[in-house]
MARRO-771693 format. One record per residue (C-alpha): residue in one letter; chain; x, y, z. Coordinates in steps of 0.25 Angstrom, whole numbers, plus 2048, in hexadecimal, padded with zeros to 3 digits. Layout:
+---+---+-----+-----+-----+
! r ! c !  c1 !  c2 !  c3 !
+---+---+-----+-----+-----+
! A ! A !   X !   Y !   Z !
...
+---+---+-----+-----+-----+
This chain:
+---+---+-----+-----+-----+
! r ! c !  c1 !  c2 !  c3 !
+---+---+-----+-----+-----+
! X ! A ! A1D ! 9FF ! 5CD !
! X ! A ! A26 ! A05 ! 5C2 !
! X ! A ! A35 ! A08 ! 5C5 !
! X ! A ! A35 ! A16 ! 5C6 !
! X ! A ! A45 ! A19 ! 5C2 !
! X ! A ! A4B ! A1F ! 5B8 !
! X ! A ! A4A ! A1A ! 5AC !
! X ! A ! A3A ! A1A ! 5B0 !
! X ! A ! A3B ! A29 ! 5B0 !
! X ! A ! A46 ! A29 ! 5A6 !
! X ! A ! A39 ! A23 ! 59D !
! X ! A ! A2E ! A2D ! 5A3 !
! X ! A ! A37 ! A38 ! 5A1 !
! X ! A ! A3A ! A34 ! 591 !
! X ! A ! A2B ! A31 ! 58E !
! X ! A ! A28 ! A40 ! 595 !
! X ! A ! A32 ! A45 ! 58B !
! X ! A ! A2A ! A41 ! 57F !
! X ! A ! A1B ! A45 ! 585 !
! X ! A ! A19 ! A52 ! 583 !
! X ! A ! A08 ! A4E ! 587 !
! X ! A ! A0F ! A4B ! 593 !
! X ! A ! A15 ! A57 ! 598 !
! X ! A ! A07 ! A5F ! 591 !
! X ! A ! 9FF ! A58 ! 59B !
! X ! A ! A05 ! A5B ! 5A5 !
! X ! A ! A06 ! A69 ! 5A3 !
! X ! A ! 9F8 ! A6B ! 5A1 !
! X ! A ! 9F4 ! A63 ! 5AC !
! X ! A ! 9FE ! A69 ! 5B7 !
! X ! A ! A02 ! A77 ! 5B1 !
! X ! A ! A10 ! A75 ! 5B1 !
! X ! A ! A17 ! A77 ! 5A3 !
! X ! A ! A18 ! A6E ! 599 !
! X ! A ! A26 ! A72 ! 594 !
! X ! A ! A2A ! A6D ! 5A1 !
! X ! A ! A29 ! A60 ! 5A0 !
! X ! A ! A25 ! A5C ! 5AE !
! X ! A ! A25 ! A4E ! 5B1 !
! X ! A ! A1E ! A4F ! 5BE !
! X ! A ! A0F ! A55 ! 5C3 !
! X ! A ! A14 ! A61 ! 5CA !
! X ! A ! A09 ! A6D ! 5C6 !
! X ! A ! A0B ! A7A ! 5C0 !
! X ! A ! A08 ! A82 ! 5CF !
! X ! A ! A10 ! A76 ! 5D4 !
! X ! A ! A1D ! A7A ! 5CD !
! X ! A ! A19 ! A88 ! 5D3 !
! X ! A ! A1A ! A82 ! 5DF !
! X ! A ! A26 ! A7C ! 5E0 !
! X ! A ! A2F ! A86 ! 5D9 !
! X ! A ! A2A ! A91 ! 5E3 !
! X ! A ! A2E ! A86 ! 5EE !
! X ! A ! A3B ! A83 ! 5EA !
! X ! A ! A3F ! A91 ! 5F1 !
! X ! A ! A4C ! A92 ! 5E7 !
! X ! A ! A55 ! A9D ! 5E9 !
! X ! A ! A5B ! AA5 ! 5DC !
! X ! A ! A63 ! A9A ! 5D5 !
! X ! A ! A61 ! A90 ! 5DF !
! X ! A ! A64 ! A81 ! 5DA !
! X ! A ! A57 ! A78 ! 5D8 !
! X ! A ! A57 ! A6A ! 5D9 !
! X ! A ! A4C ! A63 ! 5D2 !
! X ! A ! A4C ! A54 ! 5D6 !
! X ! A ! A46 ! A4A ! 5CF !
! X ! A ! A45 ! A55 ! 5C4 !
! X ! A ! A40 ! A4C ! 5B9 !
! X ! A ! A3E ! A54 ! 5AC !
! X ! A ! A43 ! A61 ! 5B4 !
! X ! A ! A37 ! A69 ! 5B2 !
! X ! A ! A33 ! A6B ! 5BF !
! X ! A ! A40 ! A70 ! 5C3 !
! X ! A ! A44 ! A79 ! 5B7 !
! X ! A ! A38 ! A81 ! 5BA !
! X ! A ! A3B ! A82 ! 5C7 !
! X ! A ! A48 ! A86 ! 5C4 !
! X ! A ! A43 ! A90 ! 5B9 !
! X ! A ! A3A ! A98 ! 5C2 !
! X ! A ! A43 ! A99 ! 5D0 !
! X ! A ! A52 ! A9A ! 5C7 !
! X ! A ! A57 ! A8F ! 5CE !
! X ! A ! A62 ! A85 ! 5C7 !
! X ! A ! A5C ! A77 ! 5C7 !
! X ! A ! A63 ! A69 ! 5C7 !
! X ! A ! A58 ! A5F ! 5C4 !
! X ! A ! A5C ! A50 ! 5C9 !
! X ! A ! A53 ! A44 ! 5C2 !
! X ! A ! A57 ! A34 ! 5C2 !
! X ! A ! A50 ! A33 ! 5B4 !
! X ! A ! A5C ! A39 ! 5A9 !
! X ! A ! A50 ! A39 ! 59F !
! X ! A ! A49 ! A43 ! 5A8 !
! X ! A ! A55 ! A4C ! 5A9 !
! X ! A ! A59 ! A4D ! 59A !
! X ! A ! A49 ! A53 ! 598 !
! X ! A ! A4D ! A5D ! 5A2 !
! X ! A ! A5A ! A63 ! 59D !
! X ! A ! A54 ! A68 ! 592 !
! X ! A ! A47 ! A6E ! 597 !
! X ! A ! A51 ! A75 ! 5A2 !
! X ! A ! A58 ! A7B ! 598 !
! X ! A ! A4C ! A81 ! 592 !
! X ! A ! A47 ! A84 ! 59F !
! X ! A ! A53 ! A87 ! 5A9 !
! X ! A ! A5E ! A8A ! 59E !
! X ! A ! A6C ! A86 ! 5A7 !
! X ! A ! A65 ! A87 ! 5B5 !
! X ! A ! A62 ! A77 ! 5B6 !
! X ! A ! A69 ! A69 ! 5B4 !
! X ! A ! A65 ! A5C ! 5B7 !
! X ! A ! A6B ! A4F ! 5BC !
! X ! A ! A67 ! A40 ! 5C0 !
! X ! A ! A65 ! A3D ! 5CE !
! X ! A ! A59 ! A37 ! 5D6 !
! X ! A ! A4F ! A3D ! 5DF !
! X ! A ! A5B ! A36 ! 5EC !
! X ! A ! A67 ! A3A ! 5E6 !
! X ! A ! A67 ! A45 ! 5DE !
! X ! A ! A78 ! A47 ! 5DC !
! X ! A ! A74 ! A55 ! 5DF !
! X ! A ! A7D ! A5A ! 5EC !
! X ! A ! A78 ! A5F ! 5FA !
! X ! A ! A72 ! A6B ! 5FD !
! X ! A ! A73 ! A70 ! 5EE !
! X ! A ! A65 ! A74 ! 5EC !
! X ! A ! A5C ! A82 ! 5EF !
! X ! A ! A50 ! A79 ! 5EC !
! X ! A ! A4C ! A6A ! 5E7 !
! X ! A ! A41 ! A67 ! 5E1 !
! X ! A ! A3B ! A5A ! 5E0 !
! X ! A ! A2D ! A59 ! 5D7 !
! X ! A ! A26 ! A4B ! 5D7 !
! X ! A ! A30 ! A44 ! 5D9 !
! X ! A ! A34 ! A40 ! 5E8 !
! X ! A ! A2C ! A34 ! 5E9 !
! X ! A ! A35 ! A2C ! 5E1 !
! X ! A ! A42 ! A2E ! 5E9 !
! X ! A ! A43 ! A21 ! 5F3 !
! X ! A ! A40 ! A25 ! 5FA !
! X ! A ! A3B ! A34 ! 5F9 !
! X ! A ! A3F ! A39 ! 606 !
! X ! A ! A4E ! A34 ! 600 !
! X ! A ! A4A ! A3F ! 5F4 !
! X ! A ! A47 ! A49 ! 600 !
! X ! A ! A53 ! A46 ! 607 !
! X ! A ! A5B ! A49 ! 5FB !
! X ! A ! A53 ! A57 ! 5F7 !
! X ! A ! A57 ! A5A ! 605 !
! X ! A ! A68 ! A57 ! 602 !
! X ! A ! A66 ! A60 ! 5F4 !
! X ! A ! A61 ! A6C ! 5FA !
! X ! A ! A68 ! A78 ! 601 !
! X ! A ! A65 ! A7B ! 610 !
! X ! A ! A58 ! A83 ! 610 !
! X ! A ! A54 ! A7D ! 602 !
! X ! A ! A46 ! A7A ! 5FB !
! X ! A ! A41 ! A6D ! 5F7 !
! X ! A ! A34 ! A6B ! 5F0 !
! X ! A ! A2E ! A5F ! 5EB !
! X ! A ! A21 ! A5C ! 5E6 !
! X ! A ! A19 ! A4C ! 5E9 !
! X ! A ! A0F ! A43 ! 5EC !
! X ! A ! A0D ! A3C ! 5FA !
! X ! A ! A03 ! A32 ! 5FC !
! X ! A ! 9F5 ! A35 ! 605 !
! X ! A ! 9F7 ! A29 ! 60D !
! X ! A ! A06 ! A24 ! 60D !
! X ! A ! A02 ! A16 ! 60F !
! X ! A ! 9F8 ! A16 ! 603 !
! X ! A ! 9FE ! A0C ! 5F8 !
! X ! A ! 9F7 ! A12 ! 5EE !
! X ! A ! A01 ! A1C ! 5EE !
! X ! A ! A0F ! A1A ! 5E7 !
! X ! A ! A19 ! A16 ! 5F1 !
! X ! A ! A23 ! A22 ! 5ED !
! X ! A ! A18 ! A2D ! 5F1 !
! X ! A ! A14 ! A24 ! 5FE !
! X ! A ! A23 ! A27 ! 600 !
! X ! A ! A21 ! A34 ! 601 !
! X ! A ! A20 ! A3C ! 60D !
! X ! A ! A26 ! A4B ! 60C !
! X ! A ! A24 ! A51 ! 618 !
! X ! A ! A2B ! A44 ! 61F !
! X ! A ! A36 ! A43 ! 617 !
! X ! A ! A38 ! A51 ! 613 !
! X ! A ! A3B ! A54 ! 622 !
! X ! A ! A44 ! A48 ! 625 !
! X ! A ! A4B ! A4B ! 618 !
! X ! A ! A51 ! A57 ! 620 !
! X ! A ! A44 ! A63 ! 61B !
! X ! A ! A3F ! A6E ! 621 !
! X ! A ! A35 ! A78 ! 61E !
! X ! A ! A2C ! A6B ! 617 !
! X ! A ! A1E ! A6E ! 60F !
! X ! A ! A17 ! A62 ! 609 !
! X ! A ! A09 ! A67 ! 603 !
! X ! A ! 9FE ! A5F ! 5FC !
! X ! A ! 9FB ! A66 ! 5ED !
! X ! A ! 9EF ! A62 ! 5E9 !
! X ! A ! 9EE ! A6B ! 5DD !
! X ! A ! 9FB ! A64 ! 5D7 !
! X ! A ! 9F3 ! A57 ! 5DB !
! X ! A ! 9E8 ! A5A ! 5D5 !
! X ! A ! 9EF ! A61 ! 5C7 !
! X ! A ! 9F6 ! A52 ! 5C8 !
! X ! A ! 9EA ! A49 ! 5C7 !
! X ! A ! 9E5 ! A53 ! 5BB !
! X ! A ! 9F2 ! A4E ! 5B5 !
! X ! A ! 9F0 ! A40 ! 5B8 !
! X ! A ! 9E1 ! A41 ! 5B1 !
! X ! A ! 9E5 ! A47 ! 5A5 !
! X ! A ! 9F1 ! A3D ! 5A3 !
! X ! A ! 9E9 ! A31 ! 5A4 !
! X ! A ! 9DE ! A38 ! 59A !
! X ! A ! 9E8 ! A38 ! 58F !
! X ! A ! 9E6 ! A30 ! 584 !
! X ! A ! 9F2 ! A29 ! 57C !
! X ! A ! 9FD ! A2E ! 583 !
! X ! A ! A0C ! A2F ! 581 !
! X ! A ! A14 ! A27 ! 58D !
! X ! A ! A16 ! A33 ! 594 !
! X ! A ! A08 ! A36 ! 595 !
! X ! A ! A06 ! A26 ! 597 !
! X ! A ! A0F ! A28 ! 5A4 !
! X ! A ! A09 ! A33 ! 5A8 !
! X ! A ! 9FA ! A2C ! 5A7 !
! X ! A ! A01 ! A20 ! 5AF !
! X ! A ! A04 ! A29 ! 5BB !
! X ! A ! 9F9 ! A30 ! 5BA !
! X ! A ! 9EF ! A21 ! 5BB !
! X ! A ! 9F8 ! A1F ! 5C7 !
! X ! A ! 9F6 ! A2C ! 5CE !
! X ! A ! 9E7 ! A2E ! 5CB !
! X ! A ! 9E6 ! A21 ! 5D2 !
! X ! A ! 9EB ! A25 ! 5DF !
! X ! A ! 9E9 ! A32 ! 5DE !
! X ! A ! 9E4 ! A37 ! 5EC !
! X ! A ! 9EF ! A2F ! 5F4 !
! X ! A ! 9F8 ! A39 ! 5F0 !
! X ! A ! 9FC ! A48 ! 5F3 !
! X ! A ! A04 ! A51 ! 5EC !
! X ! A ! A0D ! A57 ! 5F3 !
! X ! A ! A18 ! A63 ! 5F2 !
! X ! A ! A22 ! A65 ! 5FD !
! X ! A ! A2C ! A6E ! 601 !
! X ! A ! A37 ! A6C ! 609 !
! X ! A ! A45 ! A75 ! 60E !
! X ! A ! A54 ! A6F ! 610 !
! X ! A ! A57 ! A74 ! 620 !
! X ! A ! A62 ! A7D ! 620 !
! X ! A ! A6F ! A74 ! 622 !
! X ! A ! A74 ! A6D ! 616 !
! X ! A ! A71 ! A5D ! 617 !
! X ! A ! A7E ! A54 ! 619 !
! X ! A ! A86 ! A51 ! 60D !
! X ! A ! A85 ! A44 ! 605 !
! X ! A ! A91 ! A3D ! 601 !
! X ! A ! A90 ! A41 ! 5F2 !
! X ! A ! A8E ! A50 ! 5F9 !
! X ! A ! A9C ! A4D ! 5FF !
! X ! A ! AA2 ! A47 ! 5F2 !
! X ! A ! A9F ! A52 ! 5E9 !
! X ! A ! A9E ! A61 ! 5EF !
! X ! A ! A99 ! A65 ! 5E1 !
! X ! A ! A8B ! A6F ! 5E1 !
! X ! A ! A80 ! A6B ! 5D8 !
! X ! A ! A84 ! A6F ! 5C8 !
! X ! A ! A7C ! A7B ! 5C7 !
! X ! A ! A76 ! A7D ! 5B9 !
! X ! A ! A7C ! A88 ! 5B0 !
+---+---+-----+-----+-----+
């Protein structure tokens, strides 16, 4: 199995930067913007979705973790007015933010390094967190959880978007999505208020996108990766759910870390 790391995404992030077939496919397959540069398979109405979950209050702070490109979150953050700190572990990632953020969000964001665990973001900080795509890979992901949980403030949001497996002792399913089990860890990660839904519509709009990738003749590495995931999807394609879930922070702050106690700072806010 390839290394998923960061100078993996450091190279799928560079290739994305110089596809722009890539990021048309996606647009007209799952009715999202192509401007925005979306790494992920998160839908048009899905974006909907999410942003009217987040539940941000006039110049609320959203986190976007695991923000890869920033996309995701800059519209969010352009809809609602919220400032947005996006965190990724892949640098090349963040530099394709900043600038489609300033286009977007003109002093409202910034964006930092840090993992899906350990963002460097202090406690109870956040008016929501979003996660899109992405918690499957933080080992594991109900460590990601626990940490959304530490960012946000007492009666906050936290929306993310996933797959889990059919059967959790199906092999043909990756490991990280048979990992997966929000409604477990979600709760003893400290939640309340939990939703986890099954969205077929986005599930469905996704294998469009994996058909239309693998139909396309001569294509640039991008589009080459994309195909890739897309064989590998297809071919287990009914093992898996998509899945949107929402959670809210109980209304007592969560014990301070020792780097909360070293440093009493707030989050830089943009400006």
């Amino acid at each position: 199995m390839t290394s998923l790391d960061a100078s993996y995404f450091d190279k799928w992030y560079a290739d994305m930067a110089a596809s722009a077939d890539r990021d048309a496919l996606i647009a007209r397959t799952l009715g999202v913007p192509a401007d925005l540069r979306l790494p992920g398979v998160l839908t048009g109405p899905g974006l909907d979705e999410v942003t009217a979950a987040l539940h941000l209050p006039p110049d609320g702070l959203l986190l976007d973790i695991a923000c890869g490109r920033g996309g995701y979150g800059i519209e969010a953050a352009r809809r609602t007015g919220a400032t947005l700190i996006g965190v990724d572990f892949s640098a090349v990632a963040l530099d394709q933010a900043r600038p489609l953020a300033a286009d977007r969000l003109p002093g409202r964001a910034t964006f930092q390094l840090g993992t899906l665990t350990e963002t460097g973001i202090p406690s109870a900080s956040a008016d929501a967190v979003m996660c899109i795509d992405a918690i499957q890979f933080a080992t594991p992901p109900a460590a990601g959880l626990r940490e959304c949980r530490r960012l946000l403030k007492p009666g906050a949001r936290l929306v993310l978007t996933t797959w889990q497996a059919v059967d959790p002792d199906d092999n043909r399913v990756p490991a990280r999505i048979r990992a997966v089990h929000l409604e477990r860890d979600l709760t003893e990660a400290g939640f309340t208020s939990i939703t986890v839904h099954d969205r077929p519509a986005w599930r469905a709009a996704e294998r469009s996108l994996w058909e239309a990738a693998v139909a396309v003749e001569n294509p640039d590495p991008a589009v080459q990766s994309l195909q890739d995931e897309g064989r590998a999807s297809l071919a287990n394609f009914d093992q898996m759910h998509r899945v949107f879930a929402t959670a809210t922070a109980p209304l007592t702050r969560p014990t301070p870390t020792p780097a909360d106690r070293r440093s009493r700072r707030p989050p830089v806010r943009p400006r």
